[in-house]
N, C-alpha and C positions, 0 to 999 in steps of 0.2 A: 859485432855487438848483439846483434838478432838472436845469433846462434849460441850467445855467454847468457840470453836471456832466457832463452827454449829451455839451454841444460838447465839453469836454474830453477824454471819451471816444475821439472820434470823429477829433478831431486828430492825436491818439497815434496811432490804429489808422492813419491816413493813414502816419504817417512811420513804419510798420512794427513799431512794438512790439505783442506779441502778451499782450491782455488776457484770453484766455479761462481762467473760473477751472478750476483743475485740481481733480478731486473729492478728496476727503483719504482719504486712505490708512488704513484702520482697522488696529491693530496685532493679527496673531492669539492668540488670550486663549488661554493653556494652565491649566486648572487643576491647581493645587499640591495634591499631595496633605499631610495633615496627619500627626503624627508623635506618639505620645504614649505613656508608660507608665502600665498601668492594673494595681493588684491585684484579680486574681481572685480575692476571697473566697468567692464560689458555690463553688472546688473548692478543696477541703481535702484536701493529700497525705497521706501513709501516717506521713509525722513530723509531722502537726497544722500545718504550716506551710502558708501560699498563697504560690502562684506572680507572681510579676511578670511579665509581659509586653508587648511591644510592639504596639500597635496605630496601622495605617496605614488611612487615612481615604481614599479616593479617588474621584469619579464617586459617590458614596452608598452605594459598597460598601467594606468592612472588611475586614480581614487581620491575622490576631494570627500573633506567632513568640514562642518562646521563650526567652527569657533567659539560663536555666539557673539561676535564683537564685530563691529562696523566703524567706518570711520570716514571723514569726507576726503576726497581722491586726493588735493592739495597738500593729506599730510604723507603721502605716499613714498618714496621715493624710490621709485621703477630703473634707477641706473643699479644701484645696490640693493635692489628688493629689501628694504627694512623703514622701520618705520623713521619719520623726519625728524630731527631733533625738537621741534615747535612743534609736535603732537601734543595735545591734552593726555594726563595720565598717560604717560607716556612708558614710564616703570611699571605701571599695574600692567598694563594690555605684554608688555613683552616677559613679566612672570608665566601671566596664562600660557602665554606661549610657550615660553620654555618648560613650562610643566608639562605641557600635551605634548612637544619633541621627547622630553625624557621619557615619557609613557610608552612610548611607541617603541624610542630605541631600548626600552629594559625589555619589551616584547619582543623586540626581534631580536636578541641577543640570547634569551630564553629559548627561543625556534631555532638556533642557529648550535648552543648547547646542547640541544637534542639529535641536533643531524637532523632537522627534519626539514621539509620544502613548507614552503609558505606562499602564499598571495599576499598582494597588497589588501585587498577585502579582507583577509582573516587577521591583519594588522589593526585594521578600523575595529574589530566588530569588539566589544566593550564586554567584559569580563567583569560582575559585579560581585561575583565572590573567586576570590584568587584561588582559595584550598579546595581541591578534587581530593573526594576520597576516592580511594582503590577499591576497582571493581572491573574484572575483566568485562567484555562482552556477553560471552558465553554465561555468564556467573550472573549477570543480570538478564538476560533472556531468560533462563531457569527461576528467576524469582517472579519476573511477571506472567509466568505461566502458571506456577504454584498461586499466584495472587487472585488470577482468573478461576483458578480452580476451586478455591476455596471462596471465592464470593460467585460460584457458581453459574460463573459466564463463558458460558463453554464456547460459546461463536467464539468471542474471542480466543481464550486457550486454544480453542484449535489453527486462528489465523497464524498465531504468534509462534506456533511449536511448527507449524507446516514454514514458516519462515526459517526458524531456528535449524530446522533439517535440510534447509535446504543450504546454509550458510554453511553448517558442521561441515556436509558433503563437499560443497566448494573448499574451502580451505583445509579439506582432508582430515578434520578433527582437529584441527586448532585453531578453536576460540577463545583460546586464555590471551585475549590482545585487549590492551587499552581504546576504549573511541578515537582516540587520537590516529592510530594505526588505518582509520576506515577515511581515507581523502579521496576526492575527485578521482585519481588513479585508481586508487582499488576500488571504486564504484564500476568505473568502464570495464575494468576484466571482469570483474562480477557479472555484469551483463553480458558481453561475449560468450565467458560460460554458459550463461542460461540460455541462449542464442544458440550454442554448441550443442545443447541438450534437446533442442526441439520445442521449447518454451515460446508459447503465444504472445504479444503483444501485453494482453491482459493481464496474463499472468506475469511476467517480466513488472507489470505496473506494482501488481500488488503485492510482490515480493520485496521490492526498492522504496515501496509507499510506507511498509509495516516495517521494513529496516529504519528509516526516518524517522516513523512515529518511535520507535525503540530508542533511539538516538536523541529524540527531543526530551522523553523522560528521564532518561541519564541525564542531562541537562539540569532537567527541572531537578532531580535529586543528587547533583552535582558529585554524576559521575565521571561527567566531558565537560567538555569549556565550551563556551559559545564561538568563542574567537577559532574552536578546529572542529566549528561545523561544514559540510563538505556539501551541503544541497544549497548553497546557493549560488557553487558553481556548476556544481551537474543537477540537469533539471528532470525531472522525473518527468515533467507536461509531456516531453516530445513522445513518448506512446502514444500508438493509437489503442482507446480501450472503446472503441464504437465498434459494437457488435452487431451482425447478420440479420435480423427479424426470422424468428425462428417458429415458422410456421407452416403448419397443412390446408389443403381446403376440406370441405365437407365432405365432399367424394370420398376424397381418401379417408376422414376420418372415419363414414359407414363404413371404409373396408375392413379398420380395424375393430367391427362389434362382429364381423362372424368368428365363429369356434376357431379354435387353435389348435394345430395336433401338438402332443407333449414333445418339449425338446432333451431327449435323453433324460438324464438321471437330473435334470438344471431343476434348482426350488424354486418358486414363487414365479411360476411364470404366468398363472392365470391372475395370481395378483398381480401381476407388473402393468397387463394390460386391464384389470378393473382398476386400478391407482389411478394409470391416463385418462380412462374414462371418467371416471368421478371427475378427476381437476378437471377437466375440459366441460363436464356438465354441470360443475357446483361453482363457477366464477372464475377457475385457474387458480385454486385454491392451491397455495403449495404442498411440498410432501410432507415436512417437518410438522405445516397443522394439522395434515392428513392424519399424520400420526398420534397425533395428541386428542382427536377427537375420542368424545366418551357419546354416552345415551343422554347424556346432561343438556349437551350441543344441539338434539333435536327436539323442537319445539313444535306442539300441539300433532305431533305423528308427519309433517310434512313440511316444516322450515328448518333450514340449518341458521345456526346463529351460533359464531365462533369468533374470538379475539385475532386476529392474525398479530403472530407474534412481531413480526417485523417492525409494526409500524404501531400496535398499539389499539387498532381500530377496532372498533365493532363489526363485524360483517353478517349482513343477513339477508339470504336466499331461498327460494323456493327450492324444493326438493323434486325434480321430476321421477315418475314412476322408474324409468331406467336407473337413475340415481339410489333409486330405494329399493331397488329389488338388486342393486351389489351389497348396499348396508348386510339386506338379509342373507347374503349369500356365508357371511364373517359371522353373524350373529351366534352359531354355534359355541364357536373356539377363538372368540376376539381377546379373552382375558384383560376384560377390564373397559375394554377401549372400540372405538368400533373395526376398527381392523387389527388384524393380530400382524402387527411391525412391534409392539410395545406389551410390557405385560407386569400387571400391577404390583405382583408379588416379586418381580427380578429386577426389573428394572425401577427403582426408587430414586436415586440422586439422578441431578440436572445431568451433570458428565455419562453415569450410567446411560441414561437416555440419547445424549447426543450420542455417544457412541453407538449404540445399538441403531440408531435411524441412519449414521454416517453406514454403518456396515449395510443397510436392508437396501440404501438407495443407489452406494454399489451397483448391488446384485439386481436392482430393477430396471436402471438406465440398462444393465447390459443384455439382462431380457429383451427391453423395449427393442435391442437394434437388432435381435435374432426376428423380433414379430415382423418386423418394418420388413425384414428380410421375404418373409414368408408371406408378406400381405402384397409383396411388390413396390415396396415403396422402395423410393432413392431417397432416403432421407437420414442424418444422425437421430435416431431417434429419442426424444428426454423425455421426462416429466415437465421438463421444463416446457417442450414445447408446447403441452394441453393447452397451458398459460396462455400462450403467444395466439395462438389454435383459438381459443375464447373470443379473444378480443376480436382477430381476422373476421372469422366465418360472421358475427354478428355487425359485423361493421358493413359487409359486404352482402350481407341482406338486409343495407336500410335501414339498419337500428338507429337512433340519435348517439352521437360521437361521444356527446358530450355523456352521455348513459355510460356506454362502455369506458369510456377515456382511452382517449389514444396514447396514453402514455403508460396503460397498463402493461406493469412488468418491466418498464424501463426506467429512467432515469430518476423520474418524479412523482416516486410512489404514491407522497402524501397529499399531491395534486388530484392521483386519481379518485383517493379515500374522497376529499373534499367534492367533487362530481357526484359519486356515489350517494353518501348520506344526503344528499339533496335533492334527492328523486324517493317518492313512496313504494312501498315495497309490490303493489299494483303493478306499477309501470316495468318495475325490474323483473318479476315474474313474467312480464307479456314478451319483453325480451327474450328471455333465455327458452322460449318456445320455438324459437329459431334456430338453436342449435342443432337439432337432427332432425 
């Protein structure tokens, strides 16, 4: 019989018919989450009543919602969880119900249509306009950057587009996906990625933070649903974004005022290191105001008085001779402004400008860590530091805390402004006689 079955076989495959079995296709299993109302008699409200609610079953994990309906335990009946025949409004309260069951199950029959995973949490969370229009990811990242650009808020455009570059990269240029596409899973490879790549803590924050913020205004312009938003299972919190105190002492800061021999053909390196010294001797003034100062800024030949963009503030300082004898160094060829990072006649728009200071501060942090080299320091060296460098040295010769603020350049900028404008410009000039 074997052998009348072989020839059989074998005839067939002669005249071309193809017997190889094809393996069977396993259908992909979604599990259904469950749907039920349960009285909570454990909590007993303020009128002796318990609450009824919702509980969704999914993955082995639970999610209860509120109902808005309470009833006293008596009308209960815990053998068949449903309500007692001798409930008051006994037809109304088990509509409500069956309207929130059908809600739920038209939701997860919609997730289940799409092939897609679901939690119980994205069952609960309450979709107040059903209709998403269409708008990939990529399509709306590209509009909030054009948005920023033309209401000429460049910090942002720059967060948002350093975000978007770094997404394209990751999914190798395909960001033509729905939000829907972006869940708890493809958040964690995301990170691993960036993890992969050498990406700090920080950085990691504020890439996942500004995807988010991305993801909330699709939301609000109902390009994503609320019910497949995905941070409120992966939580961005768990970064550490607590940074180092990035700072020099005194010592070292004289080491960086002797002369400098030129480093090859490298530009701006006597500016890199007069920029540190300004910030470190004008309050830790950052680069970006650095940039923006004009002859406007100084006041009666020896007070600086400038808006710090950040935060809006007034700030004003005495100017020590060291301080004004860098001004005079630019004073030739500043075009425009008192250092020449910026220049009146090329650089005009707000973007113009950030970019050109994005490009100069480049090239000065990477000065700063050739000087640090040559001066003997073991230190990253920034602009940043001058900041940090400010507040130390003066704190550590005794200054009052509350002058300096300890919290300059860190978390609680506006606390430090507040400190600041509450001291006369006397006392803060006696201060900053400690710096060198």
């Amino acid at each position: 019989m074997k052998s009348a079955k072989r020839l059989l076989i074998k005839l067939l495959t002669i005249l071309g018919f193809n017997l190889e079995v094809q393996p069977r296709v396993q259908p992909k299993f979604v599990m259904n989450a469950t749907i039920n109302v349960v009285c909570c008699k454990w909590k007993t409200l303020a009128n002796g009543e318990v609450p009824l609610m919702l509980r969704i079953c999914k993955d082995s994990k639970k999610k209860y919602q509120s109902l808005g309906i309470s009833i006293p335990v008596k009308y209960w009946d815990f053998t068949r969880n449903r309500l007692k025949p001798s409930c008051p409004n006994r037809e109304y309260i088990q509509k409500i119900i069956l309207n929130k069951q059908a809600e739920l199950q038209q939701r997860m029959l919609e997730l289940k249509s799409d092939d897609r995973e679901y939690t119980a949490n994205m069952l609960l969370l309450n979709d107040t306009d059903k209709t998403v229009k269409h708008k990939t990811v990529g399509e709306f990242y590209q509009d909030l950057i054009k948005q920023y650009a033309n209401e000429s808020k460049c910090g942002n455009r720059l967060i948002y587009k350093s975000s978007y570059n770094s997404l394209y990269t990751f999914t190798k240029g395909n960001l033509d996906i729905p939000f829907s596409a972006i869940n708890p899973s493809w958040l964690c490879n995301y990170e691993k990625w960036l993890r992969s790549k050498g990406n700090k803590e920080t950085t990691m924050s504020l890439m996942l933070r500004t995807l988010r913020s991305t993801y909330n205004k699709a939301i609000e312009n109902k390009y994503a649903r609320k019910s497949d938003y995905p941070f409120n299972e992966y939580k961005i919190g768990k970064f550490d974004v607590s940074t180092e105190k990035r700072a020099i002492a005194k010592a070292d800061i004289m080491k960086l005022t002797a002369d400098i021999s030129s480093v090859g053909k490298r530009q701006y390196v006597q500016l890199s290191k007069d920029i540190f010294m300004f910030s470190y001797l004008c309050g830790g003034i950052n680069f970006t105001d650095i940039a923006n100062l004009t002859s406007k800024n100084i006041v009666d030949g020896k007070r600086l008085h400038y808006i710090r963009q950040k935060t809006g503030k007034l700030i004003k300082l005495g100017l020590s001779d060291a301080a004004l004898r860098i001004i005079e160094r630019y004073a030739p060829d500043s075009h425009g402004y008192l250092f020449p990072i910026l220049n009146v006649e090329v650089h005009k728009t707000a973007l113009q400008k950030q970019n050109r200071i994005h490009k100069i501060l480049s090239k000065v942090n990477s000065n700063l860590k050739l000087i640090a080299t040559q001066s003997g320091l073991d230190i990253n060296l920034t602009t940043y530091v001058a900041r940090h460098s400010f507040a130390t040295v003066l704190k550590k010769s005794g200054v009052n805390i509350a002058l300096i603020s300890e919290a300059l350049g860190h978390s609680d900028l506006a606390t430090t402004q507040i400190y600041l404008d509450s001291f006369d410009n006397e006392q803060i000039d006696d201060a900053m006689k400690n710096l060198l």
